[in-house]
Each structure stands twice: as C-alpha cells, then as structure tokens.
NUVEX-126895 format. One record per residue (C-alpha): x, y, z; residue in one letter. Coordinates in nm, 3 decimals. Example, Ala and Ser with C-alpha at 12.3 -4.5 7.8 and 13.67 -1.06 7.14 Angstrom:
- px:py:pz:type
- 1.230:-0.450:0.780:A
- 1.367:-0.106:0.714:S
This chain:
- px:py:pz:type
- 13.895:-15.748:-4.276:X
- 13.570:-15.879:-4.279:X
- 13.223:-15.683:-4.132:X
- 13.016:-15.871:-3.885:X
- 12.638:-15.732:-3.879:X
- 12.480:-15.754:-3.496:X
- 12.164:-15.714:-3.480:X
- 11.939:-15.690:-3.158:X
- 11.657:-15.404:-3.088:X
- 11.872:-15.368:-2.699:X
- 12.244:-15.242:-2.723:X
- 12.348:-15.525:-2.438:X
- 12.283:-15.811:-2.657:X
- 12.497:-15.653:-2.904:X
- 12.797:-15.576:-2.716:X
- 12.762:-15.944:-2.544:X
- 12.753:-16.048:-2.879:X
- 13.080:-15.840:-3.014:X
- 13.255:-15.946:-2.682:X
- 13.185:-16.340:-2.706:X
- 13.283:-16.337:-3.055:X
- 13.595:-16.069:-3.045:X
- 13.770:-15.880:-3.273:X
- 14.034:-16.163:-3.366:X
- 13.888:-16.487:-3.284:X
- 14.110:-16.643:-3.601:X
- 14.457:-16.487:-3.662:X
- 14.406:-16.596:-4.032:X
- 14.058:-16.430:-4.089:X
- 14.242:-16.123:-3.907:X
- 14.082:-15.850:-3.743:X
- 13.669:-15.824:-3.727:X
- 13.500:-15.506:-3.774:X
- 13.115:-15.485:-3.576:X
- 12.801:-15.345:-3.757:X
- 12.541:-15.245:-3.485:X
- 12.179:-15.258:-3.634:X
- 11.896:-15.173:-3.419:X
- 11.636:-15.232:-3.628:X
- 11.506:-15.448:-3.972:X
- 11.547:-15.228:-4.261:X
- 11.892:-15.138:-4.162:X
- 11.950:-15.503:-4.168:X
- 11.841:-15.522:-4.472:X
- 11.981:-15.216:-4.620:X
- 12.324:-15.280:-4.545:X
- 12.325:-15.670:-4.674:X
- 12.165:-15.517:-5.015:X
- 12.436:-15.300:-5.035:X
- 12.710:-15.613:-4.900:X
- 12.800:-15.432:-4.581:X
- 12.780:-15.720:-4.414:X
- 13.014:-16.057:-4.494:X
- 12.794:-16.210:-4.194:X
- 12.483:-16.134:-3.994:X
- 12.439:-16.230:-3.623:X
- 12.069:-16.213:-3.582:X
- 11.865:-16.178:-3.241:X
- 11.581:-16.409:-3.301:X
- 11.362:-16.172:-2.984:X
- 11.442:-15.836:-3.113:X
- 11.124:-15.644:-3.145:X
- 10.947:-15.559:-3.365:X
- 11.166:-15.721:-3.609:X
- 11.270:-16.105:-3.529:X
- 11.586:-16.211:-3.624:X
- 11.419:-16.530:-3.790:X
- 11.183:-16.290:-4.031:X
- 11.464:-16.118:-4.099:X
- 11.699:-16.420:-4.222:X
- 11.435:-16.562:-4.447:X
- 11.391:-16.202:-4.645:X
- 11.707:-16.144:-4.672:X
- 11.843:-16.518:-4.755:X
- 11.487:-16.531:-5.004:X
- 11.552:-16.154:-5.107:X
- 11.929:-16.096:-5.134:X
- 12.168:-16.272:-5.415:X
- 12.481:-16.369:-5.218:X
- 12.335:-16.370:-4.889:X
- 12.633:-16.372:-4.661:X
- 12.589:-16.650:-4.387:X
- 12.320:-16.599:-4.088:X
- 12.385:-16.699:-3.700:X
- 12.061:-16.681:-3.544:X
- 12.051:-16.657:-3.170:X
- 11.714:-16.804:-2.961:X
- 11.662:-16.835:-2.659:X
- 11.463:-17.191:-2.622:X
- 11.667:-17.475:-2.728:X
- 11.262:-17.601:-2.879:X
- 11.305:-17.303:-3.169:X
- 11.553:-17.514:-3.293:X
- 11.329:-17.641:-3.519:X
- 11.162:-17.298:-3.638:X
- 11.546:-17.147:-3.699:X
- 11.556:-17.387:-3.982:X
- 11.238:-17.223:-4.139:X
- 11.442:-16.898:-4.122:X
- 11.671:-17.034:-4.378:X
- 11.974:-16.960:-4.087:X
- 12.338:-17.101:-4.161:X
- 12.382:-17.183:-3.786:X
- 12.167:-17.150:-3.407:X
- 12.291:-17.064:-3.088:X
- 12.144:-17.054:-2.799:X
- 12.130:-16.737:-2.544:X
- 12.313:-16.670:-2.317:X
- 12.615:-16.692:-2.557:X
- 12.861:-16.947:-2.491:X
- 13.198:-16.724:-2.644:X
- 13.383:-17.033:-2.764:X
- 13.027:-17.153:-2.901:X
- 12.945:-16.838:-3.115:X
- 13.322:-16.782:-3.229:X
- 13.387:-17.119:-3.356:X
- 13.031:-17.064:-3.557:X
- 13.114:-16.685:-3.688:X
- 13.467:-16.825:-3.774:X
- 13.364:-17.151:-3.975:X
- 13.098:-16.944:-4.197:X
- 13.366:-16.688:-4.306:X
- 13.603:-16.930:-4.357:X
- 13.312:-17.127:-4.549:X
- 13.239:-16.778:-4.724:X
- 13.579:-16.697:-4.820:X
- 13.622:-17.065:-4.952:X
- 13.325:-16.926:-5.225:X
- 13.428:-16.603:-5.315:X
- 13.673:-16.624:-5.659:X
- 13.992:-16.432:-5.594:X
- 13.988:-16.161:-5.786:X
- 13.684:-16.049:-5.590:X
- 13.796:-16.102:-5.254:X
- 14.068:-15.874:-5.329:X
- 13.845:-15.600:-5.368:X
C-alpha cells in the first residue's frame, strides 16, 4: 500500500483531490491510503519521518504554498518522495519548476490527468527503491 500526502489549507480541495485520484487508480500499485495535511509543518513532519511515498501539494494554500513547501522538503529531505504540485494559472508553469516539483497540474483537476501523474511517480518510485526495502 502506498500513502498519498494531500495537502491544501481547505478540506474541499483535498477530498477533490482523493476523489480524482481514487483509492485504486492501478490494480498493480493496489490500494492508496490518503494523508490529509492542513498545514506546512505537518507536511514536513510526516515526509521527515517517510509517511508519505508521494505528496500532492496545493500551490494556493495559505499561509503555506505548496511550491515553498516542495523546494524545503525536496532541498531538506534525503529521499524526497515525488511532488505533484497543483496551480491554478497555466503561466505558474514556469515558477512550479523553481519548486523543484516532479509533475504540475492544473486546477480544477482533470481525474484521468492527476491519476495517470500520481500513478507514473510511484511506479517511477518503486522502480528506485531496492527490494529488500520495499518489503518493509
């Protein structure tokens, strides 16, 4: 099972996120499990302590952007699990890349959009994790 971190500072975005992306959106990843973060440090707290195996980030949460956010942890965190960031304007495009993000979508979520991301990372991610820890 892997753990997918949402995080947006309103709890709509984060159950449109967890519905677009679905617990089983890949029969061979299996079941998903949802992390709902409200807020920056619990982002960051639960990637320190690998909570997370990948982080769906609200680039307009306040007070705490989901772009800050990606570059700390990706600059902060060995093993950084994979970042989606989600904007709004198509024109951040070229800011998300500053964030250090593994992927950008655009709100409102396209389902098919964000799944096919959130799948391809963890299948990306378990492609680099040896075996033997994996398992654990």
């Amino acid at each position: 099972m892997s753990t997918v971190l949402v995080y947006a500072d309103k709890p709509d975005v984060r159950e449109r996120v967890k519905l677009a992306v679905g617990p089983l959106p890949d029969r061979e990843l299996g079941l998903l499990e949802f992390l709902d973060v409200a807020d920056g440090p619990s982002v960051i707290d639960a990637v320190d302590h690998g909570e997370a195996d990948i982080c769906i980030l609200d680039a307009e949460a306040a007070p705490s952007g989901g772009m800050g956010l990606s570059r700390q942890i990706k600059n902060e965190i060995p093993d950084c699990p994979p970042t989606v960031l989600l904007i709004t304007r198509r024109d951040d495009r070229w800011l998300a890349s500053w964030s250090l993000a593994d992927a950008v979508v655009t709100h409102p979520v396209d389902p098919a959009e964000l799944a096919e991301v959130v799948v391809a990372l963890l299948r990306r991610r378990r492609a680099l994790v040896p075996r033997a820890q994996s398992s654990q």
